[in-house]
C-alpha positions in Angstrom: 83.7 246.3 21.2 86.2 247.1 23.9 85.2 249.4 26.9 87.5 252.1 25.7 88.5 254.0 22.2 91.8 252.0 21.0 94.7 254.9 21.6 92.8 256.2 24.5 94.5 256.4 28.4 93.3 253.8 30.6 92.7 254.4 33.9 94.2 252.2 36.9 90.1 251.6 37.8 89.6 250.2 34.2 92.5 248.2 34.0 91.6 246.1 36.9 88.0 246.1 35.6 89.6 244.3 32.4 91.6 241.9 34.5 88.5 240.9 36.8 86.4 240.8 33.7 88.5 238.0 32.2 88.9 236.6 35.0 85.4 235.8 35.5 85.4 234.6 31.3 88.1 232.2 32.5 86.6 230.6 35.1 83.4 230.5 33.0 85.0 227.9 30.6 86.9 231.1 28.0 90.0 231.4 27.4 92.2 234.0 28.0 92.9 234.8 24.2 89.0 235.0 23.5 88.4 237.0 26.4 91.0 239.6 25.3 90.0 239.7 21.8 86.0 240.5 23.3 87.9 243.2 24.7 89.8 244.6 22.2 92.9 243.8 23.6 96.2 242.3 23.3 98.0 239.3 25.6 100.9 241.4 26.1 99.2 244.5 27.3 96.9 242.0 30.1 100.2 240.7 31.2 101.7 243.7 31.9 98.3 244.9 33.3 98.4 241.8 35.6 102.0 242.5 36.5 101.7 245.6 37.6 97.6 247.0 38.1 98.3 249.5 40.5 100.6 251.1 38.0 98.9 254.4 36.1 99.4 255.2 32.5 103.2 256.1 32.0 103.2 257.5 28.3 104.3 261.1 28.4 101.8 263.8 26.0 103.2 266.7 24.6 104.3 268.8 27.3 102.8 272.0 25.1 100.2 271.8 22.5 101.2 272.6 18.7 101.8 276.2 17.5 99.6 276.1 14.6 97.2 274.3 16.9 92.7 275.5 16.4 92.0 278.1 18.8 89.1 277.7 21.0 86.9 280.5 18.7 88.1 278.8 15.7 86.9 275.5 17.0 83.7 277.2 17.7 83.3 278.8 14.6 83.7 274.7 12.4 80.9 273.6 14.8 78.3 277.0 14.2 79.1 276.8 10.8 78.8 272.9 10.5 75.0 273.2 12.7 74.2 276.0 10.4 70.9 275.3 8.0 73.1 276.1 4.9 75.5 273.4 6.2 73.9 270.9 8.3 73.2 268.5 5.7 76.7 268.7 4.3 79.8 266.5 5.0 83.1 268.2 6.0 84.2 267.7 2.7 81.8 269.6 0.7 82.1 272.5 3.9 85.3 273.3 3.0 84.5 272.9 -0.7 81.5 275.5 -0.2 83.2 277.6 2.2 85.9 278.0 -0.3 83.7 279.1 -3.5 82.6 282.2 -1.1 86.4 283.1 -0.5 86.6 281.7 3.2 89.2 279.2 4.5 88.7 278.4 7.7 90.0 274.9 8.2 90.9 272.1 6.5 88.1 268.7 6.1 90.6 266.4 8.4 90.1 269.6 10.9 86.7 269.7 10.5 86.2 265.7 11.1 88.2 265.8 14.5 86.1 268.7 15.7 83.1 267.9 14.9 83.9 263.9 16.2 84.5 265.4 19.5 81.7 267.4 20.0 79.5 264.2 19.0 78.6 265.6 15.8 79.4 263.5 12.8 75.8 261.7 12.3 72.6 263.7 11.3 73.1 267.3 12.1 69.8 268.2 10.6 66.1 267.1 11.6 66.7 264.3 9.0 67.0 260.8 10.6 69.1 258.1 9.2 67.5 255.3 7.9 67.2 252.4 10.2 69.3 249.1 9.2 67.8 246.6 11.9 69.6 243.3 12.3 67.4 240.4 10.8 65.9 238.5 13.4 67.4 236.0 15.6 66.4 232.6 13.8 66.9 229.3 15.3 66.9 226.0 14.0 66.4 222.5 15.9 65.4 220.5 13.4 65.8 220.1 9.5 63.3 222.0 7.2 62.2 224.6 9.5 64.8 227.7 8.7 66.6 227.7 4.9 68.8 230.1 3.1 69.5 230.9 0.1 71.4 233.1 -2.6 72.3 233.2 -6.5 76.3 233.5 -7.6 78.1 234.2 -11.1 79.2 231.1 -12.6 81.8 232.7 -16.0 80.5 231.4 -19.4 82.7 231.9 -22.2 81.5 235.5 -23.1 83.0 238.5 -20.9 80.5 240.0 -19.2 77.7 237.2 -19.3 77.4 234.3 -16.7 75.2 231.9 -15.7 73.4 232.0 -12.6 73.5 229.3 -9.6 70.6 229.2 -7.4 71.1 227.2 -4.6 69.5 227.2 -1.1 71.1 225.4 1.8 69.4 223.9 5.2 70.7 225.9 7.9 70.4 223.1 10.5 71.8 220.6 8.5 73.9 222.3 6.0 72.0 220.1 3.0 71.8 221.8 -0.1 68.1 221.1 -0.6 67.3 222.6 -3.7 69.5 224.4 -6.6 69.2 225.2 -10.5 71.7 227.2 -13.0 69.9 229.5 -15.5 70.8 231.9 -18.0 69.4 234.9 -16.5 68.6 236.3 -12.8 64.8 236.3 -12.2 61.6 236.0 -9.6 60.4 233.6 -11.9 63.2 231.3 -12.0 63.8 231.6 -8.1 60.1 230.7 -7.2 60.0 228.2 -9.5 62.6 226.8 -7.5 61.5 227.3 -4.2 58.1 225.1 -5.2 59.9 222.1 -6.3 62.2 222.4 -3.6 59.0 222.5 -1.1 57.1 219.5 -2.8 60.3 217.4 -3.0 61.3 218.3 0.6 57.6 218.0 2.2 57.0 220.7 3.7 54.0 221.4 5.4 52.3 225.3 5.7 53.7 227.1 8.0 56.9 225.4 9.0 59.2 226.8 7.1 61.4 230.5 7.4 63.7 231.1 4.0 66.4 233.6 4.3 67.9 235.4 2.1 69.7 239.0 1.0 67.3 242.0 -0.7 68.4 241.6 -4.2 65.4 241.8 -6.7 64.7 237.7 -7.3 64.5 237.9 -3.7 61.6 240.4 -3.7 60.2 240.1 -6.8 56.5 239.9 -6.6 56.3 236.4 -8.7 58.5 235.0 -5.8 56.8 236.9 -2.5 53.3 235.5 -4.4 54.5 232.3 -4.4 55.9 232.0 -0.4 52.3 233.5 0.8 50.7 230.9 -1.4 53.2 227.9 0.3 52.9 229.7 3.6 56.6 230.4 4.2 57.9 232.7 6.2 60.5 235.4 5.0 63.5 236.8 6.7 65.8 239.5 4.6 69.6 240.8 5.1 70.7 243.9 5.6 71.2 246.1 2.8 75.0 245.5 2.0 75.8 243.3 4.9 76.7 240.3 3.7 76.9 238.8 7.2 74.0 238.9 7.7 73.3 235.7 5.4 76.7 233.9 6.7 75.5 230.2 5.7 74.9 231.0 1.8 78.6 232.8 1.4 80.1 230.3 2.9 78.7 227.4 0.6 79.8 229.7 -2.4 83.2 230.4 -0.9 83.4 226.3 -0.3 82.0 226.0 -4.2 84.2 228.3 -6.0 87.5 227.0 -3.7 87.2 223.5 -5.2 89.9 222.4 -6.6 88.0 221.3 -9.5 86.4 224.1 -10.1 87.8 225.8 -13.1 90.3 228.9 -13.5 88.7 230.2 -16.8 84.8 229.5 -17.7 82.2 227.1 -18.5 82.4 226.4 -21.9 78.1 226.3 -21.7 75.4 225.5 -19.5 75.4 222.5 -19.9 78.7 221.9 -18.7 78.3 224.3 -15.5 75.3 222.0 -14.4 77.6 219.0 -14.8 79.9 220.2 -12.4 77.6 221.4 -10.0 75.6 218.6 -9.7 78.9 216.4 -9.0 79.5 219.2 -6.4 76.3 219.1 -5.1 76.9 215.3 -4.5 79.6 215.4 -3.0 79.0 218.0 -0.5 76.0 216.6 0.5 77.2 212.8 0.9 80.7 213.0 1.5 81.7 216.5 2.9 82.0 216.4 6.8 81.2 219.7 7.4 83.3 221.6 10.4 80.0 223.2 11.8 78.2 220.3 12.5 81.2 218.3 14.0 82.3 216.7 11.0 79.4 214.9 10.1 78.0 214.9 6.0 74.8 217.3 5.6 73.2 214.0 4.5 73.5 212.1 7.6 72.3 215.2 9.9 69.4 216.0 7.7 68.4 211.9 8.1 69.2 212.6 11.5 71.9 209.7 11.6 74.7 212.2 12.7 73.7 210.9 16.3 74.7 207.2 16.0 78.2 208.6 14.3 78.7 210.8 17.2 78.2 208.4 20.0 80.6 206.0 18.4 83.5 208.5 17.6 83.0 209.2 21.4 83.2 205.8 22.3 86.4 205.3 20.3 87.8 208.3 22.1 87.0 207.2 25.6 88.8 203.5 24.8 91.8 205.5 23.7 91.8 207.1 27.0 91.2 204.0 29.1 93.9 202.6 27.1 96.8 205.3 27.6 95.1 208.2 30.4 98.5 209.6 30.7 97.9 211.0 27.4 94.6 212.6 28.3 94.9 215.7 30.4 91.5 216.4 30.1 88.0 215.3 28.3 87.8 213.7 24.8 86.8 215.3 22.1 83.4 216.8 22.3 81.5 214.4 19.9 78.2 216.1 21.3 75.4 216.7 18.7 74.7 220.4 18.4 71.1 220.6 18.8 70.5 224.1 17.6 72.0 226.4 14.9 71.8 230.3 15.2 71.4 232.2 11.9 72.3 236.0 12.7 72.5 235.9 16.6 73.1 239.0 18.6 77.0 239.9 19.5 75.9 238.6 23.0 74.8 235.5 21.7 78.1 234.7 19.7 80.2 236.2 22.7 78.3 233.6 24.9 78.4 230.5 22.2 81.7 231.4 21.8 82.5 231.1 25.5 80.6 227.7 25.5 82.9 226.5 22.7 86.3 227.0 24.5 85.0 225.3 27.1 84.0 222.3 25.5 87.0 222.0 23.9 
């Protein structure tokens, strides 16, 4: 987020905060566009910042406030009536409704939301407490088989309204999709089935493993939490909602379902929808280079050969610069193997790998 309220003045202080602020990103290895879009702000507005930062904030308000304008009682009157016990429970909108079944207008709910906004009092009015959505725990992976992820999408049969379902669960180091099956209904059964295939083909040992995955019920079901204490793997769970919080899943159904085989109608039966997955499946896990782990197939990183490909693309790239250096401004391409992969990091942390990025680059 940016240090002020998009709309709001800035003061001349501020502004050369935000100037020394990128500054300091810059030298860091960011770039200026990055650095302005962790602020909040646009290029054109830190150029003319940087032009002129002495310069206050020339936009002109209204010289007199509006006619029909809230008086200061009747501002004070929304906020009693909002913290009263008969309406501090209630949003704005069911205020005014309320208000107006006992014969009282007294503002309208857009009123009533900038009001109450400004005096800070837009969350829980009441002794309730909102429920707390904590942000899964920062995961990280440095090897294959120690952190996966999974999920379940719609695959369309022939029959509106009925599809089969893909289970699939993807290595979050190494992008390999380790494990997957397409059944005819969604269940804790199916899913730890599954998972204790996937475990015995993949060899994992007790209590090396973390699986991540959203709170939908084959998720949670107690057939499926029995089965990861018996195999001694750990659990991490999304947010309620928040897809993004379970960002390497969605992305391997977004990669599926963009295919350009994949078909515009449905699957004329199961059959055929495992057909095509398990050519998908093939081909994203032997010939795909995957952009987040620098073009390399899933395959190779999970074998851990990605490192040998790395250090020869580098090589090529250095004897293209030996060969012609006036074309090389700077460093080849960063053929570096990424040695860790973050699976819900903090906004620091992305700010900060995001900052690394740019400067590698």
């Amino acid at each position: 987020m940016g240090i002020w309220q998009r709309g709001e003045r800035v003061e001349v202080e501020d502004r050369k905060k935000c100037i020394e602020l990128i500054q300091e990103a810059v030298q860091a290895g960011a770039t200026r566009s990055a650095s302005c879009e962790v602020l909040q702000l646009s290029m054109r507005t830190l150029e003319r910042w940087e032009a002129n930062p002495d310069a206050g904030d020339r936009r002109v308000g209204p010289l007199l406030p509006p006619s029909h304008s809230l008086t200061e009682n009747e501002k004070k009157m929304i906020i009693e009536i909002s913290n009263s016990p008969a309406y501090q429970d209630l949003c704005p909108w069911k205020i005014v409704a309320k208000l107006a079944d006992s014969g009282q207008y007294l503002a309208s709910e857009s009123s009533f939301y900038r009001v109450l906004k400004k005096a800070d009092l837009l969350k829980h009015r009441s002794k309730s407490k909102p429920r707390e959505q904590r942000r899964p725990k920062d995961l990280i992976a440095r090897q294959p088989n120690c952190i996966w992820s999974w999920d379940i999408t719609y695959l369309k049969s022939p029959v509106t309204g009925i599809y089969y379902y893909l289970y699939l669960i993807v290595d979050v180091f190494s992008r390999y999709i380790v494990g997957w099956t397409i059944e005819e209904v969604e269940s804790a059964d199916h899913a730890a089935q599954l998972i204790s295939k996937t475990c015995i083909n993949q060899k994992i040992t007790p209590a090396s493993l973390t699986l991540h995955s959203d709170n939908g019920r084959p998720m949670k079901g107690a057939t499926m939490l029995a089965t990861l204490q018996k195999l001694q793997v750990a659990t991490s769970f999304s947010r309620p909602s928040v897809s993004d919080d379970n960002p390497f899943s969605e992305s391997l159904f977004k990669t599926l379902k963009y295919r350009p085989s994949y078909p515009d109608g449905a699957f004329a039966d199961i059959k055929e929808a495992t057909e095509w997955v398990t050519r998908f499946v093939h081909w994203y896990n032997t010939e795909h280079l995957h952009s987040g782990i620098r073009f390399v197939t899933p395959l190779s990183r999970h074998l851990g050969e990605d490192l040998n490909i790395l250090n020869n693309r580098h090589v090529v790239y250095e004897k293209a610069k030996q060969a012609n250096p006036t074309r090389w401004s700077r460093q080849t391409r960063n053929w570096s193997k990424i040695e860790e992969v973050r699976l819900n990091p903090g906004k620091d942390k992305k700010i900060e790998t995001e900052m690394l990025r740019n400067h590698a680059a």
